[in-house]
DRENTORKOL-3810 file (N, C-alpha, C; in nm, 4 decimals):
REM DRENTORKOL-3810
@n.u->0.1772; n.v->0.3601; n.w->-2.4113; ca.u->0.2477; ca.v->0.2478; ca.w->-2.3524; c.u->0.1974; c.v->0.1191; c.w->-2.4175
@n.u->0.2690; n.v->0.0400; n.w->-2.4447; ca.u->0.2457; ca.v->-0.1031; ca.w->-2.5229; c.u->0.2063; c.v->-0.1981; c.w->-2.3989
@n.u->0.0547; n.v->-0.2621; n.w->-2.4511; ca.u->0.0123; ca.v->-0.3563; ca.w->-2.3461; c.u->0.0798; c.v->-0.4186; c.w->-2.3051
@n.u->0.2070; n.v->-0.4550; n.w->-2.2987; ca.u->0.3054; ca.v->-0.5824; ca.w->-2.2953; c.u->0.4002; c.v->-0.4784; c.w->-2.2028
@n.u->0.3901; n.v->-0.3966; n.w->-2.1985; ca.u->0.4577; ca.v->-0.2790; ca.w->-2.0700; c.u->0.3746; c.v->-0.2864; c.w->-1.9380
@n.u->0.4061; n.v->-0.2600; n.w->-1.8309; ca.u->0.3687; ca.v->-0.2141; ca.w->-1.7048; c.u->0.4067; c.v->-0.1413; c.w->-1.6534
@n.u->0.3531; n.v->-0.0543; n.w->-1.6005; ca.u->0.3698; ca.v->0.0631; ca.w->-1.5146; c.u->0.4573; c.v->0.0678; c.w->-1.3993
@n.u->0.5549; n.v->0.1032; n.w->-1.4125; ca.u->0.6668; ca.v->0.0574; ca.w->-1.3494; c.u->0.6068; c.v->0.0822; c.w->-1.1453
@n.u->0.5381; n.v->0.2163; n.w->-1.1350; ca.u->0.5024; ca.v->0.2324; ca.w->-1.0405; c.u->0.3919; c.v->0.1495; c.w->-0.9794
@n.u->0.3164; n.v->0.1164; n.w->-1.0413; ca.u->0.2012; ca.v->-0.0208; ca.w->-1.0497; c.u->0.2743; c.v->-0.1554; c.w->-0.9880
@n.u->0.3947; n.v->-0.1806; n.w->-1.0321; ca.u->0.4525; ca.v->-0.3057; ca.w->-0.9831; c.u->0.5369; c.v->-0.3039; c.w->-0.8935
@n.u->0.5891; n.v->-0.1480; n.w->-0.8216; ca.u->0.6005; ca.v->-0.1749; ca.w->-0.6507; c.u->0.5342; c.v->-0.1607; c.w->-0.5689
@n.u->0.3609; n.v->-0.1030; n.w->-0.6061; ca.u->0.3141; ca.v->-0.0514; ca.w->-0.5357; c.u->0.2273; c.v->-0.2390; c.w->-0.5190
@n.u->0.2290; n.v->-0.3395; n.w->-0.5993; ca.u->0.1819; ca.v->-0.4312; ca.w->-0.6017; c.u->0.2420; c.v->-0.4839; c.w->-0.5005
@n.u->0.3937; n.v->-0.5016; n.w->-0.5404; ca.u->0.4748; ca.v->-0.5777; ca.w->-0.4375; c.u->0.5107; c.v->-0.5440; c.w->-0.2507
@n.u->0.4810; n.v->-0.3973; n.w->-0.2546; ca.u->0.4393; ca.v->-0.3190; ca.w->-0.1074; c.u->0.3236; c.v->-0.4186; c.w->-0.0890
@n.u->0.2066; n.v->-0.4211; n.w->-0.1409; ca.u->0.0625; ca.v->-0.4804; ca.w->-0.0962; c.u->0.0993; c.v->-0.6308; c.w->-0.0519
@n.u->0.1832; n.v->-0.6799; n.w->-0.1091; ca.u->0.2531; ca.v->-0.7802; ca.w->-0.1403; c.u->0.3133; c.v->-0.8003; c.w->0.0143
@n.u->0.3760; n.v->-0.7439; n.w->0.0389; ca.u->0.4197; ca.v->-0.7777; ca.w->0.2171; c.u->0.3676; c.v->-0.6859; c.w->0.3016
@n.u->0.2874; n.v->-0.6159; n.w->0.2590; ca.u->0.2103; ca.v->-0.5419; ca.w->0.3704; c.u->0.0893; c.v->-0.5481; c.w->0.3455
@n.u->-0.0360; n.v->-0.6483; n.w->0.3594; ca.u->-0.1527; ca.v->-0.6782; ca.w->0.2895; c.u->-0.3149; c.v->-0.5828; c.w->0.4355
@n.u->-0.4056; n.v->-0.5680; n.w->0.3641; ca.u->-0.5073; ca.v->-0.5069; ca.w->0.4362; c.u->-0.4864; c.v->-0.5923; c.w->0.5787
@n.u->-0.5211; n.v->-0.5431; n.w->0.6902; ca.u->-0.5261; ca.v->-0.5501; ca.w->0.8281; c.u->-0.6979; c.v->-0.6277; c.w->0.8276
@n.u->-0.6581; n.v->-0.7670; n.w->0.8909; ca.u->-0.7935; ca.v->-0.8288; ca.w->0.8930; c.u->-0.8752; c.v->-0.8173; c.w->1.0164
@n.u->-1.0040; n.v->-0.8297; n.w->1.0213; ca.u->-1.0773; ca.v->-0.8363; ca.w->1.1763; c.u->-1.0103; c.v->-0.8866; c.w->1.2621
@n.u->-1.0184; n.v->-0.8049; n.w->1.3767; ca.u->-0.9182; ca.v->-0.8683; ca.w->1.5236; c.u->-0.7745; c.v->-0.8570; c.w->1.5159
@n.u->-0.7106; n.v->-0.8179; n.w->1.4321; ca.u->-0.5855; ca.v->-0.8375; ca.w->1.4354; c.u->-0.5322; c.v->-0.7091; c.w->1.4955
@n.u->-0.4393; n.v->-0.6584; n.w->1.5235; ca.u->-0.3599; ca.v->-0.5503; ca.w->1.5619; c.u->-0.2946; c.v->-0.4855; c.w->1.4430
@n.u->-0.3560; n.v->-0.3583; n.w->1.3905; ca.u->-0.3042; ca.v->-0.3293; ca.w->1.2505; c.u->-0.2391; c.v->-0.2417; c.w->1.2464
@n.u->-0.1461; n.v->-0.2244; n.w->1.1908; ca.u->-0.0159; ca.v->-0.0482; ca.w->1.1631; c.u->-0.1101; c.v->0.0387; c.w->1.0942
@n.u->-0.0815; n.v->0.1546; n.w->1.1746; ca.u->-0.1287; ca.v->0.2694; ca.w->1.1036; c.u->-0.0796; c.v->0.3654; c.w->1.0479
@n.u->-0.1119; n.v->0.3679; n.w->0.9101; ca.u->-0.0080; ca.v->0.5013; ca.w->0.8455; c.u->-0.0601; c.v->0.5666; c.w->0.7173
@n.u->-0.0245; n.v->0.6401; n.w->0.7090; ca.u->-0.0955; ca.v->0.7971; ca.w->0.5968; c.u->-0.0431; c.v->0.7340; c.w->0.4947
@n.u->-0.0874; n.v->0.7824; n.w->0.3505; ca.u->-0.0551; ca.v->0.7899; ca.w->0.2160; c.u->0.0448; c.v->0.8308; c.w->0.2313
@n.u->0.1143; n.v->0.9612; n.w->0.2656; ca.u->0.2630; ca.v->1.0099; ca.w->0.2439; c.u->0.3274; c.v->0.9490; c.w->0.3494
@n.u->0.3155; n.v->0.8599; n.w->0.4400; ca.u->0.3723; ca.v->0.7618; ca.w->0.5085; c.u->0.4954; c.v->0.6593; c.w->0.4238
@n.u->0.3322; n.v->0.6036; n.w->0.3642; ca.u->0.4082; ca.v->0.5143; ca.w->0.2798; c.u->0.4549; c.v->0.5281; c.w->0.1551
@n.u->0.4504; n.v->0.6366; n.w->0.0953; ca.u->0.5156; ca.v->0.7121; ca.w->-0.0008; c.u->0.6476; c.v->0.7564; c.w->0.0404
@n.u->0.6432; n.v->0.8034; n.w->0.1370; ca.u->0.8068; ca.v->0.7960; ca.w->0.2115; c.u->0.8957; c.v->0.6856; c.w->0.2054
@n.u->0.8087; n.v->0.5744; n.w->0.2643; ca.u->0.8675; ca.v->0.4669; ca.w->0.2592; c.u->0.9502; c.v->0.4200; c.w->0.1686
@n.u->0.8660; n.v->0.4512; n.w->0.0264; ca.u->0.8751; ca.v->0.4021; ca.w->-0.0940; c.u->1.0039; c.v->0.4652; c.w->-0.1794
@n.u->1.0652; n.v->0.6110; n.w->-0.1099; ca.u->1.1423; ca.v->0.7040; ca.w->-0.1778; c.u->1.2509; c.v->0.6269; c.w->-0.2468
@n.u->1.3020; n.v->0.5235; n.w->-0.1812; ca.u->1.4119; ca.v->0.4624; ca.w->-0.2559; c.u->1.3635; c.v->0.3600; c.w->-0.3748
@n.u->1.2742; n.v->0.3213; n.w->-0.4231; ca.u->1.2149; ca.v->0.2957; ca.w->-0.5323; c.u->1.2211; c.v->0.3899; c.w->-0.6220
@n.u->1.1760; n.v->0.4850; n.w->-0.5950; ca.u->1.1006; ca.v->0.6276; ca.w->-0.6690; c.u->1.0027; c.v->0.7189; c.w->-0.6411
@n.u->0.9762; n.v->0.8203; n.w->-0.6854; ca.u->0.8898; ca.v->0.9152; ca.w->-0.6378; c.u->0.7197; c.v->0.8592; c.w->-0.6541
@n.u->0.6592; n.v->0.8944; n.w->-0.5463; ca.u->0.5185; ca.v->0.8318; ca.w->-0.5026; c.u->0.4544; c.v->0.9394; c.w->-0.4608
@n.u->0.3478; n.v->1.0134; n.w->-0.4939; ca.u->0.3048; ca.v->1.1288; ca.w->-0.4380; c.u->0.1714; c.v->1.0313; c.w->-0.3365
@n.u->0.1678; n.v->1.0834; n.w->-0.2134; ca.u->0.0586; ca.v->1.0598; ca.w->-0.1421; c.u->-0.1455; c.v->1.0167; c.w->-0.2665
@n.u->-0.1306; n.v->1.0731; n.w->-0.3176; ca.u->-0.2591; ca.v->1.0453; ca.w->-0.3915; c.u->-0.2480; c.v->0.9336; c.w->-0.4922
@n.u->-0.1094; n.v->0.8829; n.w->-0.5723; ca.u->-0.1176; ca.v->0.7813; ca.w->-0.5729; c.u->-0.1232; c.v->0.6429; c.w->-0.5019
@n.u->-0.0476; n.v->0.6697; n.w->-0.3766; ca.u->-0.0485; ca.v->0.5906; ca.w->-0.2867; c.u->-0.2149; c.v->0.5655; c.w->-0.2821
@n.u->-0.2979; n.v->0.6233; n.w->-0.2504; ca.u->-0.4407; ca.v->0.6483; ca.w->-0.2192; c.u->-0.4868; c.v->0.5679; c.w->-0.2924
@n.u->-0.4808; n.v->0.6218; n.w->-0.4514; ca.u->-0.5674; ca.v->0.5684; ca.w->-0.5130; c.u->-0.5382; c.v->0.4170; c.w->-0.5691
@n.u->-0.4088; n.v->0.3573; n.w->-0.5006; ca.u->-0.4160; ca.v->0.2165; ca.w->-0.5465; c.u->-0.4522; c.v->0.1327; c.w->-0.3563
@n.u->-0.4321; n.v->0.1844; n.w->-0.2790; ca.u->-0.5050; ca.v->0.1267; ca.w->-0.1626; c.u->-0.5742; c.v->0.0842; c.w->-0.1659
@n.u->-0.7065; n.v->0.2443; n.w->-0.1788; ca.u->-0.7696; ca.v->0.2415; ca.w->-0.1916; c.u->-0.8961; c.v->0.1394; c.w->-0.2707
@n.u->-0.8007; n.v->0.1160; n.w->-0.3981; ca.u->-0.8811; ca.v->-0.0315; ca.w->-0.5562; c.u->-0.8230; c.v->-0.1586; c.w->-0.4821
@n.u->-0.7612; n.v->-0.1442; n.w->-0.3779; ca.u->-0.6870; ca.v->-0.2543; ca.w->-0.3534; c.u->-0.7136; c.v->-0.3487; c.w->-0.1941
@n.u->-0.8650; n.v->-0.3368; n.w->-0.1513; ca.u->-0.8974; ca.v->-0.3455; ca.w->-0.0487; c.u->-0.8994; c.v->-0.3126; c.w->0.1020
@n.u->-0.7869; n.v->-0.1962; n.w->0.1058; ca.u->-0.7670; ca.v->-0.1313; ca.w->0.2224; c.u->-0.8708; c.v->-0.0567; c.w->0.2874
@n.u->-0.8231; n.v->-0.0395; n.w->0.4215; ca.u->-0.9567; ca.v->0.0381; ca.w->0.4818; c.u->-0.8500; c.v->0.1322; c.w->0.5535
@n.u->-0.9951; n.v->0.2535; n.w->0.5501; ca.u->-0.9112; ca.v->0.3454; ca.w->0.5881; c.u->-0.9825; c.v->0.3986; c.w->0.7665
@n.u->-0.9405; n.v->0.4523; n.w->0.8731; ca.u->-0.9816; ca.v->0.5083; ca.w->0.9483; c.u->-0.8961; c.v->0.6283; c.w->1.0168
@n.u->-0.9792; n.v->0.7392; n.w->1.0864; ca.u->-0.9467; ca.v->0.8555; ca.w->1.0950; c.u->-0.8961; c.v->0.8546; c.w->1.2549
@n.u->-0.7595; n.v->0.8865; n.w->1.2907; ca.u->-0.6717; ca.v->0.8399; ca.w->1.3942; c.u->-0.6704; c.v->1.0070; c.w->1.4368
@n.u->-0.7344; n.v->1.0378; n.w->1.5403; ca.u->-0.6575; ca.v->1.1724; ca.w->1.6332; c.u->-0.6992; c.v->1.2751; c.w->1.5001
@n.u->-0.7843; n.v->1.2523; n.w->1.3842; ca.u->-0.8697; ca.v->1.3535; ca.w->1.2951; c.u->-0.7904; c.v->1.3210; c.w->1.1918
@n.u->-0.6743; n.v->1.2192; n.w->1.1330; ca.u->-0.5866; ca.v->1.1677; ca.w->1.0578; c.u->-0.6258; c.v->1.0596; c.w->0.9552
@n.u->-0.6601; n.v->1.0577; n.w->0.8362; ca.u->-0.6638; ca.v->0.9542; ca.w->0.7760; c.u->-0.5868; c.v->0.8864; c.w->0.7955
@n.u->-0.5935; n.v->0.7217; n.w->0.8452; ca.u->-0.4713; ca.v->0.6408; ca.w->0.8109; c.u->-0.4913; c.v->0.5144; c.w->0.7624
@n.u->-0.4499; n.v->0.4370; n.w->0.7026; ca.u->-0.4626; ca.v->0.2843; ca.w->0.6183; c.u->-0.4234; c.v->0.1895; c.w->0.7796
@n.u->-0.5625; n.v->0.0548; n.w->0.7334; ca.u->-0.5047; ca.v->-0.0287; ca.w->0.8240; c.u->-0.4663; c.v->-0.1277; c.w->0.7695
@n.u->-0.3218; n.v->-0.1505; n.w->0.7976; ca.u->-0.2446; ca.v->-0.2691; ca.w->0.7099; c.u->-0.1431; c.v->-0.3922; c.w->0.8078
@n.u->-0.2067; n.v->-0.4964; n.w->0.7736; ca.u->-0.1481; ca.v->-0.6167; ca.w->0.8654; c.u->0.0048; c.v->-0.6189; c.w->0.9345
@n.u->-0.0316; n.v->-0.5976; n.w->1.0653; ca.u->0.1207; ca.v->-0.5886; ca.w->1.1428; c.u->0.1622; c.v->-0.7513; c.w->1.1493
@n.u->0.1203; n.v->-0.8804; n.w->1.0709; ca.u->0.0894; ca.v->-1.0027; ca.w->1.1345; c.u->0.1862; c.v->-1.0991; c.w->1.0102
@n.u->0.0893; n.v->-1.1917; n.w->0.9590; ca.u->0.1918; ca.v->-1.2692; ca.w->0.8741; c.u->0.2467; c.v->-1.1872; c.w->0.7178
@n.u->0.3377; n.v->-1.1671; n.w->0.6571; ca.u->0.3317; ca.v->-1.0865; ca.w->0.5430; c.u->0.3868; c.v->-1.1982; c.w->0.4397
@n.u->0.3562; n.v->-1.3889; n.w->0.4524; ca.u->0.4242; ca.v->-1.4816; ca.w->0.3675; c.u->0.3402; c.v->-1.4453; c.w->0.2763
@n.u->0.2022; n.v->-1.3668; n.w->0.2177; ca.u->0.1387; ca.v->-1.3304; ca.w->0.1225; c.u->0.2118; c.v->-1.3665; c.w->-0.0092
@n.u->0.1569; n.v->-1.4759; n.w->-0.1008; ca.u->0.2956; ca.v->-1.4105; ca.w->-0.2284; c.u->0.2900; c.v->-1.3094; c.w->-0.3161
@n.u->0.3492; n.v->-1.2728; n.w->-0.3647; ca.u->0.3927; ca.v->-1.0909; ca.w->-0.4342; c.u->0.3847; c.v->-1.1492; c.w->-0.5589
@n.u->0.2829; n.v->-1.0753; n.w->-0.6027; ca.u->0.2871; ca.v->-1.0877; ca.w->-0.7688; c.u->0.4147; c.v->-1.0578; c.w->-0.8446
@n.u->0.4649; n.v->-1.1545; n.w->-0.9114; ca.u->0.5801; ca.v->-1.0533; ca.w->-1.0529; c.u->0.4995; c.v->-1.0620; c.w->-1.2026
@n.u->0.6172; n.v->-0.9424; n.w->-1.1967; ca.u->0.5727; ca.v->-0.9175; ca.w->-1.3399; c.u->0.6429; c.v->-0.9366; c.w->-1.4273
END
């Protein structure tokens, strides 16, 4: 891939982070699995749960275990965050 390319999957998974940003102290946060939001994502394109993961994951999210469930906590609150383009 030519540096001057981006990863096409890299730049929705930016723009998801983008209006759905990590869940801060005190706030009331949504909870949901990697193949949650890989679901979500189906009309973009295909997202397997472990990618989902592994950009959360580099991407400041926290994770906690719901009823024995991994799940991401991600801000139910303001989402004016601005969204990177590319």
């Amino acid at each position: 891939m030519n540096k001057d390319q981006v990863d096409w999957k890299i730049v929705i998974l930016s723009r998801w982070v983008g209006e759905y940003p990590p869940a801060k102290e005190g706030e009331e946060p949504i909870l949901k699995d990697s193949q949650e939001i890989a679901n979500d994502l189906m009309g973009a394109g295909e997202f397997t749960a472990d990618e989902v993961s592994m950009f959360l994951a580099t991407s400041g999210y926290k994770i906690i275990f719901d009823g024995g469930y991994p799940k991401w906590l991600i801000s139910g609150g303001d989402n004016t965050k601005i969204i990177k383009e590319y």
